[in-house]
LOTIVO-389975 format. One record per residue (C-alpha): x, y, z; residue in one letter; chain. Coordinates in steps of 0.5 Angstrom, whole numbers, plus 2048, in hexadecimal, padded with zeros to 3 digits. Layout:
% LOTIVO-389975
<<X; Y; Z>; 'A'; 'A'>
...
***
This chain:
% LOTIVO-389975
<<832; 7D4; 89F>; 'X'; 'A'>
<<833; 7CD; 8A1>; 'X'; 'A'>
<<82D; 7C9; 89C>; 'X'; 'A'>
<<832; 7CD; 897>; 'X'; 'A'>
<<839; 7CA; 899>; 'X'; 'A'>
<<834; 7C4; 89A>; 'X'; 'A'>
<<833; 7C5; 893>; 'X'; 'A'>
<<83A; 7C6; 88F>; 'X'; 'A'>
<<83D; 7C0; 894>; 'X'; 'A'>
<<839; 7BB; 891>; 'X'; 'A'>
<<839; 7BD; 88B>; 'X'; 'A'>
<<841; 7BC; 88A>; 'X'; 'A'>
<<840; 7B5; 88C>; 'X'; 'A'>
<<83B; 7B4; 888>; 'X'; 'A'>
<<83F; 7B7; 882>; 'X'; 'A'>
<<844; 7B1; 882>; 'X'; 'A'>
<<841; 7AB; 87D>; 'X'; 'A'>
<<83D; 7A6; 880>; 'X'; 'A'>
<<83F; 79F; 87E>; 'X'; 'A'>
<<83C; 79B; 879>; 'X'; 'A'>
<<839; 795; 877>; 'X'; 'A'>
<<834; 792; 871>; 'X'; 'A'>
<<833; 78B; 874>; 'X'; 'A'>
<<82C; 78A; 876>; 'X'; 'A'>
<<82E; 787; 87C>; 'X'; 'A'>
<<832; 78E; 87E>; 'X'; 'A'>
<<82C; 791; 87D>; 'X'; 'A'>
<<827; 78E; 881>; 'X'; 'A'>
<<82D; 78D; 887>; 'X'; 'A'>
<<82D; 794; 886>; 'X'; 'A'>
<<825; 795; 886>; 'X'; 'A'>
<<825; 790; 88C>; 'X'; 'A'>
<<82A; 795; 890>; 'X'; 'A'>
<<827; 79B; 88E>; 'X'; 'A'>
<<81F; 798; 891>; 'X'; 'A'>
<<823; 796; 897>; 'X'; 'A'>
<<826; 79C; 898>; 'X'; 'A'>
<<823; 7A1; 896>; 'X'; 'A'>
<<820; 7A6; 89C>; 'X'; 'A'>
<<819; 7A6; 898>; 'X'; 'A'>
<<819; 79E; 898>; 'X'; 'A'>
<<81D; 79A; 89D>; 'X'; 'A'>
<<81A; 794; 89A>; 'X'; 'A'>
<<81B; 78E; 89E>; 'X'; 'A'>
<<81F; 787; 89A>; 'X'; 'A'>
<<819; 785; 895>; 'X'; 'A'>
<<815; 78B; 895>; 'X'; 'A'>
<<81C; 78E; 892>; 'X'; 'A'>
<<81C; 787; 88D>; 'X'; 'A'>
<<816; 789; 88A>; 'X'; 'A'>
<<816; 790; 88A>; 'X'; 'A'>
<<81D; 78F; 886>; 'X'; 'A'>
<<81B; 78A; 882>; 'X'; 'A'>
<<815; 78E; 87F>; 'X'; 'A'>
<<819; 795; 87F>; 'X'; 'A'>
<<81E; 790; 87A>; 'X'; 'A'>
<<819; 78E; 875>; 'X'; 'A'>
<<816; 795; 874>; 'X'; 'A'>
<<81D; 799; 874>; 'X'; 'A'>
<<822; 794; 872>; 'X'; 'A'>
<<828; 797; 86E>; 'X'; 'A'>
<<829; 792; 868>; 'X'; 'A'>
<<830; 794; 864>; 'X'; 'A'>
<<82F; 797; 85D>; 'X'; 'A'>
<<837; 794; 85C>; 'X'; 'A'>
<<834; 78D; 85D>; 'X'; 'A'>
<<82E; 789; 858>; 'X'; 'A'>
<<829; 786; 85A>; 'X'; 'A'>
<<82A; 77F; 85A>; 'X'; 'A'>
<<830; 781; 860>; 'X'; 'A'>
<<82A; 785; 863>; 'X'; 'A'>
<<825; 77F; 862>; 'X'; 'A'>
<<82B; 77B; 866>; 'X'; 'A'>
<<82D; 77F; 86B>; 'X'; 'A'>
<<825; 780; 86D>; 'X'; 'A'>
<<824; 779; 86D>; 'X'; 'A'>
<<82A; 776; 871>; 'X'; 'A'>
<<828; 77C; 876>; 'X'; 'A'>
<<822; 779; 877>; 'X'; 'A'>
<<824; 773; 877>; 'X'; 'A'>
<<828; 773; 87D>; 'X'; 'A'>
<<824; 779; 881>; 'X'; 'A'>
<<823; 779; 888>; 'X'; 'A'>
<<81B; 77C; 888>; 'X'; 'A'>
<<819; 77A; 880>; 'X'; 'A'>
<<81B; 772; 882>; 'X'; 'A'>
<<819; 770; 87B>; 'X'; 'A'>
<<81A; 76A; 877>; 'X'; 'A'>
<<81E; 769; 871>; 'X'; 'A'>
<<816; 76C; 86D>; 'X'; 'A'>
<<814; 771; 871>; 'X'; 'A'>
<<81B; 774; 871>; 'X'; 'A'>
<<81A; 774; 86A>; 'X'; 'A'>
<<813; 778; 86B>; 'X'; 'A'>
<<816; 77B; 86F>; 'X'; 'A'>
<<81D; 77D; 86B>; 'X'; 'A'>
<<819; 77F; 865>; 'X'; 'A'>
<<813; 784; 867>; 'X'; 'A'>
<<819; 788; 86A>; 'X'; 'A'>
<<81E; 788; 864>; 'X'; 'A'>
<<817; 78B; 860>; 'X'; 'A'>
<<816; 790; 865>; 'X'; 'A'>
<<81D; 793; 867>; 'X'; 'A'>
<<822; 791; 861>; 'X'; 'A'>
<<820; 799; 85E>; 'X'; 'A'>
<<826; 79A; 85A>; 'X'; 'A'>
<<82B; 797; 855>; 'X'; 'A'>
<<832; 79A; 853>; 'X'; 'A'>
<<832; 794; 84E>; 'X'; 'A'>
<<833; 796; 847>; 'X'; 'A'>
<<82D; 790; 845>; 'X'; 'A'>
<<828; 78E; 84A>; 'X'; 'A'>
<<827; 788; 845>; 'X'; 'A'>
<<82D; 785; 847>; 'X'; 'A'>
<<82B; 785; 84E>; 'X'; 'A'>
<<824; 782; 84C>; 'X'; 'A'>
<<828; 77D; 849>; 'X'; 'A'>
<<82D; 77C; 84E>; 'X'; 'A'>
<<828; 77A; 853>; 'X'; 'A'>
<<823; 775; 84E>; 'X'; 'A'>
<<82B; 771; 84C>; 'X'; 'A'>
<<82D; 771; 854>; 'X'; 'A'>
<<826; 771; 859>; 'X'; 'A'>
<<826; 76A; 85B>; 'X'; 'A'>
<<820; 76B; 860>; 'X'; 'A'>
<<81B; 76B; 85B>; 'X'; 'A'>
<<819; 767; 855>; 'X'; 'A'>
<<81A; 76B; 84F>; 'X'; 'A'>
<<813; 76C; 84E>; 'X'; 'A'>
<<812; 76F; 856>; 'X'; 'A'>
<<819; 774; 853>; 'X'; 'A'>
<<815; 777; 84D>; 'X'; 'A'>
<<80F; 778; 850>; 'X'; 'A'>
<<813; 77C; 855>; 'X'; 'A'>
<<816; 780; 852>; 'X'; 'A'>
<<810; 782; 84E>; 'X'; 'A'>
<<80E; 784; 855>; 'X'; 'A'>
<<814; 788; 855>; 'X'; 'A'>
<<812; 78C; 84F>; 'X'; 'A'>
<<80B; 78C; 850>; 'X'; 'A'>
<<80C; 790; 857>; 'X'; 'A'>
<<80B; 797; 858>; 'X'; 'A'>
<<811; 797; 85E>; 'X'; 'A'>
<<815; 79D; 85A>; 'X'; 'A'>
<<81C; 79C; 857>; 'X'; 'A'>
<<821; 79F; 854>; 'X'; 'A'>
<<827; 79D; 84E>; 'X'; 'A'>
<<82B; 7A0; 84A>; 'X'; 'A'>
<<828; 79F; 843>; 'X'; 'A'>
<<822; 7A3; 840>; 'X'; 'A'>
<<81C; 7A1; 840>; 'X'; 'A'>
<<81B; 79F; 839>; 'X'; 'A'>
<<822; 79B; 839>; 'X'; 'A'>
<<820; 797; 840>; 'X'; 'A'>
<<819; 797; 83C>; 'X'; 'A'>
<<81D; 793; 837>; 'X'; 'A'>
<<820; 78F; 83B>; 'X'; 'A'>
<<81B; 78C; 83F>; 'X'; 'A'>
<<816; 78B; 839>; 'X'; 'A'>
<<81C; 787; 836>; 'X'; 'A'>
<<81E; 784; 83C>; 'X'; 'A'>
<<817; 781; 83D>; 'X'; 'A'>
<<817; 77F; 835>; 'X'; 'A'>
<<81D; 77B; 835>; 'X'; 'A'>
<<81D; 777; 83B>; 'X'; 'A'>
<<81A; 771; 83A>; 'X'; 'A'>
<<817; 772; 842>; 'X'; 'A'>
<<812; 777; 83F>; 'X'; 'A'>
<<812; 775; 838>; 'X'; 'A'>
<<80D; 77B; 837>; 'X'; 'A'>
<<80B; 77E; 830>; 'X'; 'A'>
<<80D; 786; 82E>; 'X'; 'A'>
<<807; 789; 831>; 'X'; 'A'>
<<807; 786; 838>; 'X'; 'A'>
<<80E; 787; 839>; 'X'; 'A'>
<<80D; 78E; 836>; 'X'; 'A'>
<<807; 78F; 83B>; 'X'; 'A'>
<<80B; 78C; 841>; 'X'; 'A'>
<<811; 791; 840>; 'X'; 'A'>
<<80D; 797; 83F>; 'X'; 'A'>
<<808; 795; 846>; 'X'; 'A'>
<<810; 795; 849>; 'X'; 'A'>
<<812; 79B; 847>; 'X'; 'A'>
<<80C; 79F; 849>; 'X'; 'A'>
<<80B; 79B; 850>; 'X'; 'A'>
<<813; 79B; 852>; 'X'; 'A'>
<<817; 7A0; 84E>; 'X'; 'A'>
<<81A; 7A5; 852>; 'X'; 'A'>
<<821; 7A8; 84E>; 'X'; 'A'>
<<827; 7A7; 852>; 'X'; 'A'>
<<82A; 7AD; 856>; 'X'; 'A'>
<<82F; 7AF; 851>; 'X'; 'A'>
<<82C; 7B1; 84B>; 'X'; 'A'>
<<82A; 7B9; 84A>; 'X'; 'A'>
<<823; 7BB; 849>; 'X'; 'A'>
<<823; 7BD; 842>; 'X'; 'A'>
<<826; 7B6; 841>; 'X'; 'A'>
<<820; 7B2; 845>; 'X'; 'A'>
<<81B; 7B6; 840>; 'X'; 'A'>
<<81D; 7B4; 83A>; 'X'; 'A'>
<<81F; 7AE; 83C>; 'X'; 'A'>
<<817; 7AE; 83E>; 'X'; 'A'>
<<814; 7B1; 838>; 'X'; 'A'>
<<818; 7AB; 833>; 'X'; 'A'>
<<815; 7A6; 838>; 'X'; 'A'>
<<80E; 7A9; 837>; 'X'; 'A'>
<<80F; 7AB; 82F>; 'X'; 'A'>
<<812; 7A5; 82D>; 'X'; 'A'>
<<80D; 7A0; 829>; 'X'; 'A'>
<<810; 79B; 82C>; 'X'; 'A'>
<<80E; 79D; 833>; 'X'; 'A'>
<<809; 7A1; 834>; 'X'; 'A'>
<<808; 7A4; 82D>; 'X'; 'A'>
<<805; 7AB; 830>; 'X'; 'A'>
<<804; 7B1; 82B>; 'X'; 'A'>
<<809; 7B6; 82D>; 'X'; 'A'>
<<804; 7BC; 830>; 'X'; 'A'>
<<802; 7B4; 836>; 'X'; 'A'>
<<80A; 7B3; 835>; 'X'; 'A'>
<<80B; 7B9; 839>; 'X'; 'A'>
<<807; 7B9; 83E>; 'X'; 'A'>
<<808; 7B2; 840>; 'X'; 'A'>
<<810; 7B4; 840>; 'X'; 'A'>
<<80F; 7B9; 845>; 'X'; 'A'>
<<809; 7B6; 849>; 'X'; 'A'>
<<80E; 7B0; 849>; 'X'; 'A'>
<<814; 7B4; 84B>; 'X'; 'A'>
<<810; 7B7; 850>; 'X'; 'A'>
<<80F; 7B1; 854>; 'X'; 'A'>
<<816; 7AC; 852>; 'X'; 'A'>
<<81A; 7B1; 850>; 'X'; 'A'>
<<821; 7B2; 855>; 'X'; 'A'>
<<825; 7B8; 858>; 'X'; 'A'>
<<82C; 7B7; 859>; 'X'; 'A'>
<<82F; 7B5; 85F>; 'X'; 'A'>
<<836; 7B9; 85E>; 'X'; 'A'>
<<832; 7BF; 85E>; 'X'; 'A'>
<<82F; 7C4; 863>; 'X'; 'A'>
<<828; 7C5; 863>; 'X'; 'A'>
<<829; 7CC; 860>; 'X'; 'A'>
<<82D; 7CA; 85B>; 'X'; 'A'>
<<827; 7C5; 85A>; 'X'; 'A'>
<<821; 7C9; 859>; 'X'; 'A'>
<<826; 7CD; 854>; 'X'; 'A'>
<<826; 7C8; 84F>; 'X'; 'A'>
<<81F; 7C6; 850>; 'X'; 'A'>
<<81E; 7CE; 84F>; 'X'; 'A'>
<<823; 7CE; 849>; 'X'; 'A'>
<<81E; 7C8; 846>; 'X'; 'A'>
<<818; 7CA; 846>; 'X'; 'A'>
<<819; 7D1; 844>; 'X'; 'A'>
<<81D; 7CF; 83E>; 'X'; 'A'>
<<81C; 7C8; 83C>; 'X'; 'A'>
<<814; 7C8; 83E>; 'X'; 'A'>
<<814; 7D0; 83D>; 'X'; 'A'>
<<810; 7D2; 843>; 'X'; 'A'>
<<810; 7DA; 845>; 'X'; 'A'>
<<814; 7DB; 84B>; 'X'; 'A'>
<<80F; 7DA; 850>; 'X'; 'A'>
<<80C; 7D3; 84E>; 'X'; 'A'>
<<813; 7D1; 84D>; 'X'; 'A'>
<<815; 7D3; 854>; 'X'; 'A'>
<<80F; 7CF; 856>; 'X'; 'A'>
<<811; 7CA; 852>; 'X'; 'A'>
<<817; 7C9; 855>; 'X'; 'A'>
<<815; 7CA; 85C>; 'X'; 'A'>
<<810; 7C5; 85B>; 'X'; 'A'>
<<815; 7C0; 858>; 'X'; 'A'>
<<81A; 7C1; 85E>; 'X'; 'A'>
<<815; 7BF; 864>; 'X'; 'A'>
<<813; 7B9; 85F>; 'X'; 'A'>
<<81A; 7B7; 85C>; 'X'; 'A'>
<<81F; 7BA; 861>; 'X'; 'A'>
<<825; 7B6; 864>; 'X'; 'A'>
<<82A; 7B5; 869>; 'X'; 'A'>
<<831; 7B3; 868>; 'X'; 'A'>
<<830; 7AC; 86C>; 'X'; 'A'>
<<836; 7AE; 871>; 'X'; 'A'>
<<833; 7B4; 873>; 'X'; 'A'>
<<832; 7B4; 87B>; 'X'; 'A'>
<<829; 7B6; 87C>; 'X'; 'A'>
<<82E; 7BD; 87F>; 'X'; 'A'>
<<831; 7BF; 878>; 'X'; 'A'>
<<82A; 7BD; 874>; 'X'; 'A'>
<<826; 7C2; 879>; 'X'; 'A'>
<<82B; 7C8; 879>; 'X'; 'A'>
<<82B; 7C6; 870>; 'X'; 'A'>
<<824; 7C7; 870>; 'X'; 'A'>
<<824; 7CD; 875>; 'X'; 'A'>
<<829; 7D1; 871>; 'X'; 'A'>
<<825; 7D0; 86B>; 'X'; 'A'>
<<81E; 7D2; 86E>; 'X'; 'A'>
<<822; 7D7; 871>; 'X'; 'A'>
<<825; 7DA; 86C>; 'X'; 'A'>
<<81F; 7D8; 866>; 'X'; 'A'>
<<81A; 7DD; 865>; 'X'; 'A'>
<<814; 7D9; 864>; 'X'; 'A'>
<<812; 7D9; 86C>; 'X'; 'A'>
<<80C; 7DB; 86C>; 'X'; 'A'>
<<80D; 7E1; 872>; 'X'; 'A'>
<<812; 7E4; 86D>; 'X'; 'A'>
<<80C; 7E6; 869>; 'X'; 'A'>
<<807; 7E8; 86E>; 'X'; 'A'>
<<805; 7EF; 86D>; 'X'; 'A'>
<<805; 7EF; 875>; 'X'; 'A'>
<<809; 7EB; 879>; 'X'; 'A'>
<<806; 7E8; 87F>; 'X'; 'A'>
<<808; 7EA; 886>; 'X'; 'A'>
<<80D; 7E6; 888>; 'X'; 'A'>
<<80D; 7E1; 883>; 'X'; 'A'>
<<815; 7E0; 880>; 'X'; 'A'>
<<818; 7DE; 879>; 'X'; 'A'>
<<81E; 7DA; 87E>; 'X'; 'A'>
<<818; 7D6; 880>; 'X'; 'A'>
<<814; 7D5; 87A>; 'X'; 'A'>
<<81A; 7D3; 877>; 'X'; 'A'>
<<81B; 7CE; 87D>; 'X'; 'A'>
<<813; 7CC; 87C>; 'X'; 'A'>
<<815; 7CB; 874>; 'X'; 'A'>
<<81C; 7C7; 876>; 'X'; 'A'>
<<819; 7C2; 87B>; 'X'; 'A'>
<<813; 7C0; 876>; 'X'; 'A'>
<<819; 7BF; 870>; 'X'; 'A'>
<<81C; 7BA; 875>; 'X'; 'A'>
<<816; 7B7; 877>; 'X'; 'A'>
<<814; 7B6; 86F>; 'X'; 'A'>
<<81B; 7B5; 86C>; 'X'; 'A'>
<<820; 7B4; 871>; 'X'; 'A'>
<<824; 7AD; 872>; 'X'; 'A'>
<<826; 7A9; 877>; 'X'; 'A'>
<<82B; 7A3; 877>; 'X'; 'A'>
<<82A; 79C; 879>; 'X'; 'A'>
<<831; 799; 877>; 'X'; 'A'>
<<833; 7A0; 87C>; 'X'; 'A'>
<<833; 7A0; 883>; 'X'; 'A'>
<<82B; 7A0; 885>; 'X'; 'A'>
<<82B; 7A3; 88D>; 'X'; 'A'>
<<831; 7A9; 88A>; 'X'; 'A'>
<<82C; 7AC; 886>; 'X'; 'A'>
<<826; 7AC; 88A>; 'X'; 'A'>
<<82B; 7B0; 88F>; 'X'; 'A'>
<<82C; 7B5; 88A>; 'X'; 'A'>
<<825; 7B4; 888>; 'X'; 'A'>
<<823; 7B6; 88E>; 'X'; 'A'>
<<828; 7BB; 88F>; 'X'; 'A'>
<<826; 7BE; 889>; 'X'; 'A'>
<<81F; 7BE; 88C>; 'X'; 'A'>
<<821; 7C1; 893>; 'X'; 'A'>
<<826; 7C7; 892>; 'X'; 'A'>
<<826; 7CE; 891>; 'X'; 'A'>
<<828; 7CD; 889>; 'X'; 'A'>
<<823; 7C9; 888>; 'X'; 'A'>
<<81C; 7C7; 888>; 'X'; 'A'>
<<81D; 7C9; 890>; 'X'; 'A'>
<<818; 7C4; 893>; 'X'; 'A'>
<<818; 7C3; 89B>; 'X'; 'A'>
<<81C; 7BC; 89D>; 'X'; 'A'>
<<817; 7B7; 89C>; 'X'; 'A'>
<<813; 7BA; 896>; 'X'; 'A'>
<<81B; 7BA; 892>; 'X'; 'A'>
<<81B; 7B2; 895>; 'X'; 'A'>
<<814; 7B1; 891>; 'X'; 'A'>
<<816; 7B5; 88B>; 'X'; 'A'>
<<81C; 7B0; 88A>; 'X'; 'A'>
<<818; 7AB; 88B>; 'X'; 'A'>
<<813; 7AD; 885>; 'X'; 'A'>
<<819; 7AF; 880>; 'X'; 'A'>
<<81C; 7A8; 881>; 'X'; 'A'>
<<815; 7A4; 881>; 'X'; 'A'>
<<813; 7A9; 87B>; 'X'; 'A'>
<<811; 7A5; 874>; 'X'; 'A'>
<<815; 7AB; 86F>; 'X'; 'A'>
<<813; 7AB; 867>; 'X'; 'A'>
<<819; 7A8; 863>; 'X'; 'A'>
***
């Protein structure tokens, strides 16, 4: 009785909205406090520096809103002036840049050409030979990013972005191969585009002769392998309505039978399926409890004789925890030690995972320090 009343008292505290902050100076103060704090680290002043500095630069936030030169001297300035990384005006550079390739994963920006431009007009720390090659580095990456423009536009895009600046000075075939190596590298589509959408868009990229010039039989097989892998489902619908649309695409648009488009949409979903970032790690596993609870794909649902013992409640748990483990989110510029206490109360209580004490507070450590897909 009392892990339950335990249970409901903080999850009404936990229910109100945490304070945020994008700066990479909030986050790693925030990390640092969280590797102080935390019950599984007590980590001592330097020990808490370091943890916090490494935390930041696998995790760090990088806002879809601000572009790529503002992220390049937001990094710089913080390595510049931090207390751990003490770096010269050349090593904050270093510094600076292998983050914004790795963490800035996201453009709400209409033309990344433009943010590319931005960057080679106002980047003073380097020549604009050591610029170029940067940001051939960015393309040539294989950290993933996702924009609001198709493939084959953003295809176009890059391709003569690198013809026109004298920078690059490349001819027609270069470009077109480097533009075609970043979408195929770092292409994910944003979170705001039906399935449907994603695959035709995929299709013309892969169809087009300026692309990839693909018959119409490898056309579609690259579109759904591409889809499969870069593809997004949209936040602002639960994961039933999720697995719904990806049922609906592959049953009319890929004309799959029921079944193999039942799969196909599941598969989808573990692959692709997404969080709203505001939810709190108590509302995504009670989402993914509902929607393996309520689904009929457990396999106990199938079973010609059910196994004594053995619960839909807790393999739809079983199923839910993997989902979060997979697919949940966390949120650096969000405060770091709240989440982990609902990480671990999720863990321990009776509506959840129902772990003893110290195996919830391990639990919580691995749902924070986890590396998910994107």
């Amino acid at each position: 009785m009392m892990r339950y009343i335990f249970f409901f008292f903080l999850f009404f505290l936990f229910a109100f909205e945490a304070v945020s902050d994008e700066s990479l100076h909030y986050q790693y103060k925030n990390a640092y406090r969280f590797a102080s704090q935390a019950e599984v680290y007590l980590y001592k002043d330097g020990e808490a520096k370091d943890w916090a500095l490494g935390f930041l630069e696998k995790h760090a936030f990088l806002s879809p809103q601000k572009t790529l030169f503002l992220h390049y001297q937001d990094a710089y300035g913080f390595a510049l002036n931090h207390e751990v990384l003490q770096h010269g005006e050349k090593e904050a550079d270093i510094w600076a840049r292998k983050l914004v390739i790795k963490q800035y994963n996201k453009s709400l920006k209409p033309y990344l050409s433009m943010e590319w431009e931005e960057f080679l007009e106002n980047c003073s720390t380097g020549t604009p030979e050591e610029n170029s090659q940067w940001l051939l580095q960015f393309m040539e990456s294989e950290s993933p990013f996702a924009c609001s423009s198709s493939p084959f536009k953003l295809f176009c895009e890059v391709r003569e972005f690198l013809r026109r600046r004298a920078e690059f000075a490349m001819d027609a075939e270069k470009a077109a191969q480097i533009a075609n190596n970043f979408i195929q590298k770092r292409y994910f589509f944003g979170d705001f585009k039906d399935i449907s959408s994603q695959y035709f868009e995929s299709y013309e990229y892969a169809l087009n002769r300026n692309s990839l010039n693909y018959s119409a039989d490898k056309a579609f097989y690259w579109a759904k392998n591409f889809i499969t892998k870069r593809g997004s489902c949209n936040p602002k619908l639960n994961l039933k309505d999720q697995y719904t649309e990806a049922f609906r695409f592959a049953y009319d648009s890929l004309r799959m039978d029921d079944i193999q488009a039942r799969s196909w949409a599941l598969n989808f979903l573990i692959q692709r399926g997404s969080f709203s970032l505001g939810q709190s790690i108590l509302d995504q596993f009670k989402e993914a409890f509902s929607f393996a609870y309520t689904g009929d794909f457990l396999p106990i649902l199938h079973a010609k004789n059910q196994p004594r013992g053995v619960f839909l409640s807790d393999e739809a748990t079983k199923w839910a925890e993997k989902f979060l483990m997979e697919r949940g989110r966390i949120s650096l510029p969000k405060d770091l030690l709240e989440q982990y206490d609902q990480a671990a109360l999720l863990a321990y209580s009776m509506l959840g995972l129902q772990l003893e004490r110290e195996e919830a507070l391990l639990w919580a450590k691995k749902w924070i320090e986890r590396n998910p897909r994107y």
